[in-house]
PDB file of the backbone (N, CA, C, O) and the ligand in Angstrom, with CONECT records:
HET     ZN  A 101       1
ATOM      1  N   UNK A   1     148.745 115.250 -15.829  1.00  0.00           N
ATOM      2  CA  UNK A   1     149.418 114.200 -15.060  1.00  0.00           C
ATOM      3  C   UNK A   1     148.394 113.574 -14.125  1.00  0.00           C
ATOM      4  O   UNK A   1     147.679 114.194 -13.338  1.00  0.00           O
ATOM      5  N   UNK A   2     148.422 112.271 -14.317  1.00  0.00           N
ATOM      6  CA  UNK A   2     147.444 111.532 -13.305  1.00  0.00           C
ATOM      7  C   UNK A   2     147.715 111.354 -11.545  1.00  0.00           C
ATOM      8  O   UNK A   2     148.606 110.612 -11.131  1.00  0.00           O
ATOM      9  N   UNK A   3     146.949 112.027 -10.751  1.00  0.00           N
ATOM     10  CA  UNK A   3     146.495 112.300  -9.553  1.00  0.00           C
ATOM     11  C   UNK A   3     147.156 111.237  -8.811  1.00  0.00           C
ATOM     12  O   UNK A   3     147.586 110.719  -9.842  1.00  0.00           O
ATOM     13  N   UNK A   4     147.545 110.570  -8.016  1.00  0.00           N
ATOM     14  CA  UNK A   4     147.745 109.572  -7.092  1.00  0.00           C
ATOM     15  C   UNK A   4     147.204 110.125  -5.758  1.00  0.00           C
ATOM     16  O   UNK A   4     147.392 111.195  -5.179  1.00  0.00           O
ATOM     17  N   UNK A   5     146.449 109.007  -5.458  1.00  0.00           N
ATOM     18  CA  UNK A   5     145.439 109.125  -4.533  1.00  0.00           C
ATOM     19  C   UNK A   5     146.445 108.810  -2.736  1.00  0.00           C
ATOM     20  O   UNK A   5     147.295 107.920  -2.714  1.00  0.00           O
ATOM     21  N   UNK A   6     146.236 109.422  -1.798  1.00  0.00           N
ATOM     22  CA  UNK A   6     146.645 108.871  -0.811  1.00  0.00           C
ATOM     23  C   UNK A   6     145.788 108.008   0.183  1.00  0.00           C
ATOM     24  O   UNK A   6     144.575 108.190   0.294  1.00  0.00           O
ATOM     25  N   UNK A   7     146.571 106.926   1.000  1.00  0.00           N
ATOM     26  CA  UNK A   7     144.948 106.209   1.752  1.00  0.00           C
ATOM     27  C   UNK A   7     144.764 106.896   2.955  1.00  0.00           C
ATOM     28  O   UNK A   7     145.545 107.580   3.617  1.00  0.00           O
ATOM     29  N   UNK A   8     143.536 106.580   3.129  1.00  0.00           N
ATOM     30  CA  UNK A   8     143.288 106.933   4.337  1.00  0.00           C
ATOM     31  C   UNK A   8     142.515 107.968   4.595  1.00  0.00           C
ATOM     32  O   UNK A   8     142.270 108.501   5.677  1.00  0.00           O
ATOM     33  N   UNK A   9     142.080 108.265   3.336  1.00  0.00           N
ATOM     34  CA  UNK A   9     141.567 109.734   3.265  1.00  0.00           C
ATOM     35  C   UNK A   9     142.194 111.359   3.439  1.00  0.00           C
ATOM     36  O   UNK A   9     141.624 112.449   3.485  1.00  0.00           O
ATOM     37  N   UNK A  10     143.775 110.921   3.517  1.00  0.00           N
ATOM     38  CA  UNK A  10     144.780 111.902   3.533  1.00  0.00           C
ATOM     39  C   UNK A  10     145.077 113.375   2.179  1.00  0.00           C
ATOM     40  O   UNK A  10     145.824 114.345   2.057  1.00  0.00           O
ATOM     41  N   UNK A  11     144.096 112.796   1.506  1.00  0.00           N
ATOM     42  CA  UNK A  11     144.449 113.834   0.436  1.00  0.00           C
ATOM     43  C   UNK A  11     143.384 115.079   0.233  1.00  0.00           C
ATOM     44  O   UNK A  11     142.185 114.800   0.208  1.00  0.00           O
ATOM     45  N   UNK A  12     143.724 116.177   0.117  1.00  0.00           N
ATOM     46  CA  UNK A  12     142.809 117.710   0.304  1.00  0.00           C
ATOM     47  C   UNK A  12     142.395 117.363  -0.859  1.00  0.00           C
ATOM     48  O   UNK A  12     142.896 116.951  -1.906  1.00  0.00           O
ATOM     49  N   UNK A  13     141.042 117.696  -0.331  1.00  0.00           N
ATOM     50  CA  UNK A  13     140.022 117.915  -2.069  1.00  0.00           C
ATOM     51  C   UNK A  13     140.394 119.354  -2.875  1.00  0.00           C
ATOM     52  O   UNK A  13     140.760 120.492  -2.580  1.00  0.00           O
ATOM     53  N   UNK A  14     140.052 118.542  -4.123  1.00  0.00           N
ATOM     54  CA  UNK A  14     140.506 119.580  -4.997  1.00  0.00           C
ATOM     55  C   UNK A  14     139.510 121.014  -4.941  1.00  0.00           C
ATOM     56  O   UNK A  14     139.888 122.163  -5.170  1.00  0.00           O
ATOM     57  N   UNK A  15     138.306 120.616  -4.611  1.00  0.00           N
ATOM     58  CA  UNK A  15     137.501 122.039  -4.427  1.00  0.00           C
ATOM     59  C   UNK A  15     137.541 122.785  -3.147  1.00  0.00           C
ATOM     60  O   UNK A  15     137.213 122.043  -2.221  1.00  0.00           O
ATOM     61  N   UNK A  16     137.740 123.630  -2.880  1.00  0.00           N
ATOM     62  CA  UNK A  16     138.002 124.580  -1.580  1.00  0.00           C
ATOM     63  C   UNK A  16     137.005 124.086  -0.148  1.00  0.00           C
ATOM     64  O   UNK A  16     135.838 124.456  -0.025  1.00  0.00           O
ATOM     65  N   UNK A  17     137.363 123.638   0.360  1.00  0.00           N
ATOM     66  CA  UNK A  17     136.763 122.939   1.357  1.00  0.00           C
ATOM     67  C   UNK A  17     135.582 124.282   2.475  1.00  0.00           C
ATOM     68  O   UNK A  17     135.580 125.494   2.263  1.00  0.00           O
ATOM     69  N   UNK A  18     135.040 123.830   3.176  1.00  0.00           N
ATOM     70  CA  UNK A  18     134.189 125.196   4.060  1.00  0.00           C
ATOM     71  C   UNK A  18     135.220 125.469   4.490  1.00  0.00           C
ATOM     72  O   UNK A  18     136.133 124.662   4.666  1.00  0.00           O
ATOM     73  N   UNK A  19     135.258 126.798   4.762  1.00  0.00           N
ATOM     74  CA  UNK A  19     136.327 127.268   6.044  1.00  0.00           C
ATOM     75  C   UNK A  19     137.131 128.234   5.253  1.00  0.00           C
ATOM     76  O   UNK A  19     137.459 129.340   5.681  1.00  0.00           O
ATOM     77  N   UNK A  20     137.483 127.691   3.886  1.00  0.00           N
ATOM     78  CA  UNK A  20     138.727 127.878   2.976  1.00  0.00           C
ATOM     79  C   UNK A  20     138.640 129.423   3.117  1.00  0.00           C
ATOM     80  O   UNK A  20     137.441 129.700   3.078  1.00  0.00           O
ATOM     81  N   UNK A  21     139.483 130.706   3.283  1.00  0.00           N
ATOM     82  CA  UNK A  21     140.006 131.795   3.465  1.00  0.00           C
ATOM     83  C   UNK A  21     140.234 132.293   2.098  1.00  0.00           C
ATOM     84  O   UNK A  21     139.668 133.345   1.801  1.00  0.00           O
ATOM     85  N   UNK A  22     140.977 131.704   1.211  1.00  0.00           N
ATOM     86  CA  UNK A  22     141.285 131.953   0.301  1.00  0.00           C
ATOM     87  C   UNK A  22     141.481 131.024  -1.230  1.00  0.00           C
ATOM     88  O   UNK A  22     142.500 130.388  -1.499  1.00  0.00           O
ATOM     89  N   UNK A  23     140.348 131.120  -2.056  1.00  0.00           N
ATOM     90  CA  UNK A  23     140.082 129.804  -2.833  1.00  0.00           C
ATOM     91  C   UNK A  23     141.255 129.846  -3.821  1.00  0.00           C
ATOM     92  O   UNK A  23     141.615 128.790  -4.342  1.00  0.00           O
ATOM     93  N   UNK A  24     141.976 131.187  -4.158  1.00  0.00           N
ATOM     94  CA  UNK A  24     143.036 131.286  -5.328  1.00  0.00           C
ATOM     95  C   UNK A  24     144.027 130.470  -4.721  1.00  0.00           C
ATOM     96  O   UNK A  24     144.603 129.706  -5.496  1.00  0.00           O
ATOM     97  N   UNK A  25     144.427 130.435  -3.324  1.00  0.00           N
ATOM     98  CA  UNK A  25     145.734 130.105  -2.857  1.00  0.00           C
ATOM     99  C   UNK A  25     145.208 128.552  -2.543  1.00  0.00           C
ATOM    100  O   UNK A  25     146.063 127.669  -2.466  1.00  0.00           O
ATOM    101  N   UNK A  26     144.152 128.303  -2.406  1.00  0.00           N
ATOM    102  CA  UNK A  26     143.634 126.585  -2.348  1.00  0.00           C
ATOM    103  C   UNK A  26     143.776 126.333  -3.421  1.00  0.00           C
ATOM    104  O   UNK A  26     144.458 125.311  -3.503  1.00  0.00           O
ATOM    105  N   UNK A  27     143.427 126.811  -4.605  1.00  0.00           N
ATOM    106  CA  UNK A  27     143.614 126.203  -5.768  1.00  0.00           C
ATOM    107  C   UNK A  27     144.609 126.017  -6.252  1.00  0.00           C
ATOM    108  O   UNK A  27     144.658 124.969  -6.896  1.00  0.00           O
ATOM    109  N   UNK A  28     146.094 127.008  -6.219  1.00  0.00           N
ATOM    110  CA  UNK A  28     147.516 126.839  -6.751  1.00  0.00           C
ATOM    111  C   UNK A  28     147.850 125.844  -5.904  1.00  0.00           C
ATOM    112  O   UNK A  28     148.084 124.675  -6.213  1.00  0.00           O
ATOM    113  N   UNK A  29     147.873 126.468  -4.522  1.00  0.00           N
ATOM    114  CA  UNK A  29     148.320 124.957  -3.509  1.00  0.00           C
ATOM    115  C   UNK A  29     147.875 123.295  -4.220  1.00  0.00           C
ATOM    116  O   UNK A  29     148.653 122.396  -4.540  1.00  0.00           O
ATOM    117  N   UNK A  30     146.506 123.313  -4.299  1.00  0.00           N
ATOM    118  CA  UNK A  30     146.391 122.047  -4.392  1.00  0.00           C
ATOM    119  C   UNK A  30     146.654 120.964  -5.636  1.00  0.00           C
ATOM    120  O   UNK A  30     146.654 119.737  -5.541  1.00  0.00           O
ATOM    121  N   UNK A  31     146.943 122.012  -7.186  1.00  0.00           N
ATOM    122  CA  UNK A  31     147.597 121.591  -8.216  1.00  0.00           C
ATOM    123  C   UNK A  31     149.247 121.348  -7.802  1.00  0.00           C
ATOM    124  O   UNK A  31     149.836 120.347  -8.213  1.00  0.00           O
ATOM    125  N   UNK A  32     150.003 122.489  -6.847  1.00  0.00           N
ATOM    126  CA  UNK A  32     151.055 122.491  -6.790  1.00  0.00           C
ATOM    127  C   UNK A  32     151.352 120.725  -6.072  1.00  0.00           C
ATOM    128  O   UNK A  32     152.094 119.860  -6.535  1.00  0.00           O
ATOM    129  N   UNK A  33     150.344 120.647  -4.646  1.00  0.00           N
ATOM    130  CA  UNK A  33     150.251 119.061  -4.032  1.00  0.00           C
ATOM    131  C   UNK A  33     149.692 117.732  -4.742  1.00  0.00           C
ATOM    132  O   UNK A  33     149.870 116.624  -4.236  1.00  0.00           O
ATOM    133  N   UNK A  34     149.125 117.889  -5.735  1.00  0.00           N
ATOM    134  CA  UNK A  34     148.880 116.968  -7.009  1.00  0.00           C
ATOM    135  C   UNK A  34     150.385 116.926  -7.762  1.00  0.00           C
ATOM    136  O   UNK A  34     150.882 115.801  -7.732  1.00  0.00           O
ATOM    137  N   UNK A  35     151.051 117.770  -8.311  1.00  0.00           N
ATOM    138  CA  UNK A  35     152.160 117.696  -9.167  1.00  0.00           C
ATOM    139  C   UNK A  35     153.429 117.328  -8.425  1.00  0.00           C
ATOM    140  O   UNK A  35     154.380 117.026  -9.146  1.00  0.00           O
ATOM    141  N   UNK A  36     153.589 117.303  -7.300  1.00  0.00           N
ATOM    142  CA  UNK A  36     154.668 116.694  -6.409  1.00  0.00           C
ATOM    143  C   UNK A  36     154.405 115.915  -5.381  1.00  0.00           C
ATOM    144  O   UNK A  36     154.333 116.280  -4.207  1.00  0.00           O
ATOM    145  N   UNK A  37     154.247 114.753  -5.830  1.00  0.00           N
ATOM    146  CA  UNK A  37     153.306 113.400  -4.981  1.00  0.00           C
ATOM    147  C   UNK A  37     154.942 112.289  -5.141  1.00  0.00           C
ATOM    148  O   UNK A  37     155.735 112.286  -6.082  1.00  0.00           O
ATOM    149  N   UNK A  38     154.993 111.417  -3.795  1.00  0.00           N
ATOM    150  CA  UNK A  38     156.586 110.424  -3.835  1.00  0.00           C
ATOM    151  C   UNK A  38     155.730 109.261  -4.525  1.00  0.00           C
ATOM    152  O   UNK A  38     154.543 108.935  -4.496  1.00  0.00           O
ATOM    153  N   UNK A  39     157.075 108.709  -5.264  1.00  0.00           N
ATOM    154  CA  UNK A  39     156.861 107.657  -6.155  1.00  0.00           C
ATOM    155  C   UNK A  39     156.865 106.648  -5.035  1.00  0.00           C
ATOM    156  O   UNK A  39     156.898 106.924  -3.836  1.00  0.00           O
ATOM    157  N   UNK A  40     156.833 105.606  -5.500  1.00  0.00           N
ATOM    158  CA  UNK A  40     157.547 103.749  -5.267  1.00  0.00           C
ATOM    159  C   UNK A  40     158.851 103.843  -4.106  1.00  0.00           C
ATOM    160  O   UNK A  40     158.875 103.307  -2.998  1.00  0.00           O
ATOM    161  N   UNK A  41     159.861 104.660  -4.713  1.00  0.00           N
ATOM    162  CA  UNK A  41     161.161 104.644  -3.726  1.00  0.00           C
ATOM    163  C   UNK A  41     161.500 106.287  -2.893  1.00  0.00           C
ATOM    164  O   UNK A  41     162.507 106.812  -2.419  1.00  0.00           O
ATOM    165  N   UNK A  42     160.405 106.588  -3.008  1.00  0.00           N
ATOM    166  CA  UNK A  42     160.059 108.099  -1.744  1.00  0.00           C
ATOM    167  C   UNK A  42     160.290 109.018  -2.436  1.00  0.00           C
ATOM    168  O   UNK A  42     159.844 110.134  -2.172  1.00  0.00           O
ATOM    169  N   UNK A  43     161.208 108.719  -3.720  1.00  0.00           N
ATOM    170  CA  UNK A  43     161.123 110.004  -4.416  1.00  0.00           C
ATOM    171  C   UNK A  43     160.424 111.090  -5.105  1.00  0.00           C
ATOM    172  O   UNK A  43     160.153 110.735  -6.252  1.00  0.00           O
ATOM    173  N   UNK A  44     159.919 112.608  -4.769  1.00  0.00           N
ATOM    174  CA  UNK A  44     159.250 113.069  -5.823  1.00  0.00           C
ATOM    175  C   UNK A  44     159.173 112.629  -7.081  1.00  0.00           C
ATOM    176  O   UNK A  44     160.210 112.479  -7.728  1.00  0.00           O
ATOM    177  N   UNK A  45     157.902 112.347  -7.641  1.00  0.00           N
ATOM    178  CA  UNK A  45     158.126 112.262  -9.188  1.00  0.00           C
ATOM    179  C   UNK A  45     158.342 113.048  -9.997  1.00  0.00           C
ATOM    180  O   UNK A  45     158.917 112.690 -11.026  1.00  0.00           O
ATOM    181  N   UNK A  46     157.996 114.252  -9.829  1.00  0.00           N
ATOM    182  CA  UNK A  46     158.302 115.595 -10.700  1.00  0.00           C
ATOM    183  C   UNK A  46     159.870 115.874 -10.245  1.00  0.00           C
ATOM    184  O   UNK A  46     160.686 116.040 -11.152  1.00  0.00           O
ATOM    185  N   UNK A  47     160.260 115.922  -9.049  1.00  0.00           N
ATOM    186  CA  UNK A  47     161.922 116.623  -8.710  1.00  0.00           C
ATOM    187  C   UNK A  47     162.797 115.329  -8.680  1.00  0.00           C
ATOM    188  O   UNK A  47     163.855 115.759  -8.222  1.00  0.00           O
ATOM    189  N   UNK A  48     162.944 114.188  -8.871  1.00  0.00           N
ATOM    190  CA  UNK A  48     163.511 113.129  -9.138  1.00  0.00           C
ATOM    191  C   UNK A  48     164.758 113.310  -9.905  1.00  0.00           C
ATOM    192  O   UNK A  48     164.827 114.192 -10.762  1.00  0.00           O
ATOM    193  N   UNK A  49     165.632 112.616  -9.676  1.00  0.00           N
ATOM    194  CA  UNK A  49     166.205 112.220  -8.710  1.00  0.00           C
ATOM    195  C   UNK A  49     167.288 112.568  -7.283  1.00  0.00           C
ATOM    196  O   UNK A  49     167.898 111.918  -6.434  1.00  0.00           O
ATOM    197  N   UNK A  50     167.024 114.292  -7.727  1.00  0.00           N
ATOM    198  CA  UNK A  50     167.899 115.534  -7.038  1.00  0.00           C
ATOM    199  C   UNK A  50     167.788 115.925  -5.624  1.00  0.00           C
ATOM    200  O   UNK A  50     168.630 116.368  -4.844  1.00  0.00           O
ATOM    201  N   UNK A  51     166.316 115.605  -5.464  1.00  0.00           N
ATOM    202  CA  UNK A  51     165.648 116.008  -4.115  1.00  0.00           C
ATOM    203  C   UNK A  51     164.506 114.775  -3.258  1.00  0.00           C
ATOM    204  O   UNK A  51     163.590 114.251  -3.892  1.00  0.00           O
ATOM    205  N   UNK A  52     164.720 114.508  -2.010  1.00  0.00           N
ATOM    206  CA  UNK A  52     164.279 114.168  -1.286  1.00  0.00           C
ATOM    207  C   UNK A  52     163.102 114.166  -0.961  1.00  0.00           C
ATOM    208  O   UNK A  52     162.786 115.356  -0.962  1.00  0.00           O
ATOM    209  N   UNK A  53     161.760 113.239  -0.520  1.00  0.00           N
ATOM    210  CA  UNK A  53     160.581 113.702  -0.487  1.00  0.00           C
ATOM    211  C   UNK A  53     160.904 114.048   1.286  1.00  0.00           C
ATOM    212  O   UNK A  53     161.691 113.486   2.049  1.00  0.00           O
ATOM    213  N   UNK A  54     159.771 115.404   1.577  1.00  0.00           N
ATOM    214  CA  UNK A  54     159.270 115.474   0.460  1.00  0.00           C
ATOM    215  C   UNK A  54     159.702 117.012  -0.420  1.00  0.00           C
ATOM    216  O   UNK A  54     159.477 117.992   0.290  1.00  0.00           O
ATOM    217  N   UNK A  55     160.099 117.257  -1.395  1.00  0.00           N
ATOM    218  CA  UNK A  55     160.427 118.211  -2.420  1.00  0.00           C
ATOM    219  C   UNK A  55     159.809 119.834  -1.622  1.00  0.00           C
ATOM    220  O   UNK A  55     158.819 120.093  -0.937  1.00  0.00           O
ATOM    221  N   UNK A  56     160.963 120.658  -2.135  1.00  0.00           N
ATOM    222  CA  UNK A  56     160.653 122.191  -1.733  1.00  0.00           C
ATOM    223  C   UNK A  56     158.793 122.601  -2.402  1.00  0.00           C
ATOM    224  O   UNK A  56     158.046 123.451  -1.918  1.00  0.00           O
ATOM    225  N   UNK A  57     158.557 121.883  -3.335  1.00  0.00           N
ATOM    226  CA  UNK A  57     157.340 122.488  -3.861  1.00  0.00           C
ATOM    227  C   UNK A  57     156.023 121.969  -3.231  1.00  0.00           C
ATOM    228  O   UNK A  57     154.900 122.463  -3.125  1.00  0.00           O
ATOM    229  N   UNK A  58     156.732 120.456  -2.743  1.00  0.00           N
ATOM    230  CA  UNK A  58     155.571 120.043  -1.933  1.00  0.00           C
ATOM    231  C   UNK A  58     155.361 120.692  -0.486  1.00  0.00           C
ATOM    232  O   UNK A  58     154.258 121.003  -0.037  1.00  0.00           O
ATOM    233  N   UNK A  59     156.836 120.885   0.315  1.00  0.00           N
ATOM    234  CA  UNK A  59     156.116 121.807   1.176  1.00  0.00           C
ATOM    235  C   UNK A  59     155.451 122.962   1.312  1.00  0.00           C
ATOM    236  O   UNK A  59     154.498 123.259   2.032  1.00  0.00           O
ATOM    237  N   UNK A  60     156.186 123.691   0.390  1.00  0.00           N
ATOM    238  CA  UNK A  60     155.121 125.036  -0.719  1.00  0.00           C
ATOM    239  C   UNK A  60     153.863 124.784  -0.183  1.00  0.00           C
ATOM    240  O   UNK A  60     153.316 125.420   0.718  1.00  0.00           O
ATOM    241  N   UNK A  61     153.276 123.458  -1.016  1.00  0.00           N
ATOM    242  CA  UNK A  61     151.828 122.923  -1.841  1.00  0.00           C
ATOM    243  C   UNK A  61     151.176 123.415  -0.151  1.00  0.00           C
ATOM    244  O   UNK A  61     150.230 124.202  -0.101  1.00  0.00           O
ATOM    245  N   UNK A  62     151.905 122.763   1.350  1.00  0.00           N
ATOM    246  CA  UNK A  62     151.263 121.730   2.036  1.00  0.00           C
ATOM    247  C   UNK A  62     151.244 123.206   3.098  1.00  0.00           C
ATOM    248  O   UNK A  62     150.633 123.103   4.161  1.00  0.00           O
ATOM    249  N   UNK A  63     151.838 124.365   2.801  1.00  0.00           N
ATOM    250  CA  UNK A  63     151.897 125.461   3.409  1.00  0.00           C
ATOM    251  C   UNK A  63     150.494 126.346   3.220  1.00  0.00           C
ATOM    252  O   UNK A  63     149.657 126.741   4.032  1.00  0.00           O
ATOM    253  N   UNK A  64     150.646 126.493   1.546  1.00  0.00           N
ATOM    254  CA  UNK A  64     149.250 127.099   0.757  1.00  0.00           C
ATOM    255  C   UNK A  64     148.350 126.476   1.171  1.00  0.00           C
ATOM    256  O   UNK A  64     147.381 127.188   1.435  1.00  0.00           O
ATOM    257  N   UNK A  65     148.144 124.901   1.454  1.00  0.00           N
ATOM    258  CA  UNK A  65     146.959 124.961   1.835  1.00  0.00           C
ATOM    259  C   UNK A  65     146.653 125.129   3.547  1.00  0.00           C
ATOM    260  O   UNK A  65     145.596 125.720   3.768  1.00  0.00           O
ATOM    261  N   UNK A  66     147.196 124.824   4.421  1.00  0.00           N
ATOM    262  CA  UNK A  66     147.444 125.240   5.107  1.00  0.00           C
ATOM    263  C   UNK A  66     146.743 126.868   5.415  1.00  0.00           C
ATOM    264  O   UNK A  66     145.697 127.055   6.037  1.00  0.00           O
ATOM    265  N   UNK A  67     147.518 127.823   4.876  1.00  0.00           N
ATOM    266  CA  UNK A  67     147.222 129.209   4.974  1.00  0.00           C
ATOM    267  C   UNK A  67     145.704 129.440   4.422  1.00  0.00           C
ATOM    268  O   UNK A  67     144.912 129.994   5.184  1.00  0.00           O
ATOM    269  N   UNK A  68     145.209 128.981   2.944  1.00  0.00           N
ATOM    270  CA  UNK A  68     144.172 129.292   2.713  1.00  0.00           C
ATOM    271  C   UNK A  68     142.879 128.706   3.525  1.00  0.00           C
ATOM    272  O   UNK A  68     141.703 128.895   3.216  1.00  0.00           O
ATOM    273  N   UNK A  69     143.281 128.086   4.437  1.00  0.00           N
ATOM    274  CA  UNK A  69     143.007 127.428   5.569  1.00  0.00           C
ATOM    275  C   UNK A  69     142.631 128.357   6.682  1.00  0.00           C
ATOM    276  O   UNK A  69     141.846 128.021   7.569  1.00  0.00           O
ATOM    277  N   UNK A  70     143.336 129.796   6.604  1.00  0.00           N
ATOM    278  CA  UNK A  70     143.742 130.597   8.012  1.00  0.00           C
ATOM    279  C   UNK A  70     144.638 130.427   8.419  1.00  0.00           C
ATOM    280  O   UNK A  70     145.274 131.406   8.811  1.00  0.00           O
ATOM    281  N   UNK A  71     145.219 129.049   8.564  1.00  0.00           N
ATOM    282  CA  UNK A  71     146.479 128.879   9.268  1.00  0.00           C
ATOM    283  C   UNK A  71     147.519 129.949   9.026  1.00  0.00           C
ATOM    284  O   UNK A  71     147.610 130.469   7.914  1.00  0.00           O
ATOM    285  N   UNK A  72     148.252 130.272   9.962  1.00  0.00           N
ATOM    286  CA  UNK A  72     149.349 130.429   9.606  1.00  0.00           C
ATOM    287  C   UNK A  72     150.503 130.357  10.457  1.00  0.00           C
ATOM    288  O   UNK A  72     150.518 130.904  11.560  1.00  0.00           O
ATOM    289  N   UNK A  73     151.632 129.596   9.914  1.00  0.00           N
ATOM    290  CA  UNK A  73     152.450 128.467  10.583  1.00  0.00           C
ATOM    291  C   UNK A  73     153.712 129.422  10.511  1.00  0.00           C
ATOM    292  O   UNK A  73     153.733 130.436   9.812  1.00  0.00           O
ATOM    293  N   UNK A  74     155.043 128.876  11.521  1.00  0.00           N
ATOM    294  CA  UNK A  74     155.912 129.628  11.436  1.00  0.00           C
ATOM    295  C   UNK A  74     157.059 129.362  10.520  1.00  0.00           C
ATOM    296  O   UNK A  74     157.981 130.128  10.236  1.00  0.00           O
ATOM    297  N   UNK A  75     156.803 127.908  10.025  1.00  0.00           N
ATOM    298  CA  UNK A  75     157.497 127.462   9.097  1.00  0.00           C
ATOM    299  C   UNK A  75     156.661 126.666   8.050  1.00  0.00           C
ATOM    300  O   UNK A  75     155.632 126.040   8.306  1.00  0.00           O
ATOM    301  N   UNK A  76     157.308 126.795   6.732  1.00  0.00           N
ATOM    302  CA  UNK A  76     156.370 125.795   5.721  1.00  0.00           C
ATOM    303  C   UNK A  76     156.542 124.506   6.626  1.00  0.00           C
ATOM    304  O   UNK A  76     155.541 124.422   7.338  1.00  0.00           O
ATOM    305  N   UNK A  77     157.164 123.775   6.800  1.00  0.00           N
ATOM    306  CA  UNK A  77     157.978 122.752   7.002  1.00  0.00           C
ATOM    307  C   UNK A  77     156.848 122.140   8.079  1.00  0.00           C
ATOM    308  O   UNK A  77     156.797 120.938   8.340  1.00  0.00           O
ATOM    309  N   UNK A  78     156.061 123.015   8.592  1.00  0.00           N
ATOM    310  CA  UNK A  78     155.433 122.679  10.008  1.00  0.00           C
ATOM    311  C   UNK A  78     154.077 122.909   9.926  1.00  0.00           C
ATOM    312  O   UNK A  78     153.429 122.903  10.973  1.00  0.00           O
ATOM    313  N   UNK A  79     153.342 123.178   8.509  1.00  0.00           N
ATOM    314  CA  UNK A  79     152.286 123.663   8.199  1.00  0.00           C
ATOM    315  C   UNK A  79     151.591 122.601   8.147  1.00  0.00           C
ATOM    316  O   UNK A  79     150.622 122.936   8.828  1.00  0.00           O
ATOM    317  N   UNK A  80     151.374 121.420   7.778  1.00  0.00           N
ATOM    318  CA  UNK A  80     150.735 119.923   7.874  1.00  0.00           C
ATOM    319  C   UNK A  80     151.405 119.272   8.239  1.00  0.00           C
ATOM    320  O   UNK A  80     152.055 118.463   7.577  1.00  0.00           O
ATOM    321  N   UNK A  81     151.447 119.479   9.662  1.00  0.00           N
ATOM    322  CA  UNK A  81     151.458 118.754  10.901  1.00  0.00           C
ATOM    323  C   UNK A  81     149.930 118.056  10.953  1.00  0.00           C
ATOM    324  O   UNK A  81     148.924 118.766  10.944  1.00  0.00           O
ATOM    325  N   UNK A  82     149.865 116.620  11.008  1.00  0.00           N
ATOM    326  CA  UNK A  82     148.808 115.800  10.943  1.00  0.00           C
ATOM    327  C   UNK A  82     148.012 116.120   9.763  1.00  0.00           C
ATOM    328  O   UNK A  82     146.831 115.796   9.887  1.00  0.00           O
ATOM    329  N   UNK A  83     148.371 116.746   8.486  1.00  0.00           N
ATOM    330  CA  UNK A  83     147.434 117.275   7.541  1.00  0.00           C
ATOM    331  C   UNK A  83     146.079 117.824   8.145  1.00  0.00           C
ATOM    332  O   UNK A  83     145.039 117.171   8.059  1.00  0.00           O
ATOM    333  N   UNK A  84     146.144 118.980   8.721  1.00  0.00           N
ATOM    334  CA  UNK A  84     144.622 119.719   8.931  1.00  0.00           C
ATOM    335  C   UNK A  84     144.819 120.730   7.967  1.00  0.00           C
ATOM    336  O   UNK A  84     145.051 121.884   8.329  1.00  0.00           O
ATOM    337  N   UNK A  85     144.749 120.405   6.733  1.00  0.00           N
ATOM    338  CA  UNK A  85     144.321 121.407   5.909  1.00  0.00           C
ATOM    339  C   UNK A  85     142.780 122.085   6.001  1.00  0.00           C
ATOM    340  O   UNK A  85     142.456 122.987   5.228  1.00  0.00           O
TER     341      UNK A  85
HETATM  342 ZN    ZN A 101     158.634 117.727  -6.109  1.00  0.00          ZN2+
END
């Protein structure tokens, strides 16, 4: 499935960045945040038309990276806050 890019420079590289804690959980995370990206009308494209962006898997995605990060947040939900992955 083709990637959609975010602007601004908002999107985690796909290779484990310095810092990264844990490259297995950067790597599922960041396929998982590639595969649940909002379309045109906010909707996930993969969980369409059932769920809301952004989708349970994207906060998953945005947690994992997050954590393989070090982070660790008290909720997925709150894990990319300003994206500091
Ligand atoms: Zn989704």
């Amino acid at each position: 499935m083709p990637e959609p890019l975010n602007a601004g420079g908002q999107t985690p590289p796909i290779e484990p960045p310095t810092g990264c804690t844990s490259t297995l959980i950067w790597r599922l995370a960041r396929r998982l945040y590639a595969d649940h990206q909002p379309g045109p009308d906010g909707w996930c494209l993969n969980c369409r038309p059932a769920i809301l962006y952004p989708c349970v898997a994207r906060q998953l995605a945005d947690f994992g990276l997050a954590t393989a990060m070090g982070h660790t947040a008290a909720a997925p939900h709150l894990a990319n806050k300003g994206h500091h992955w």
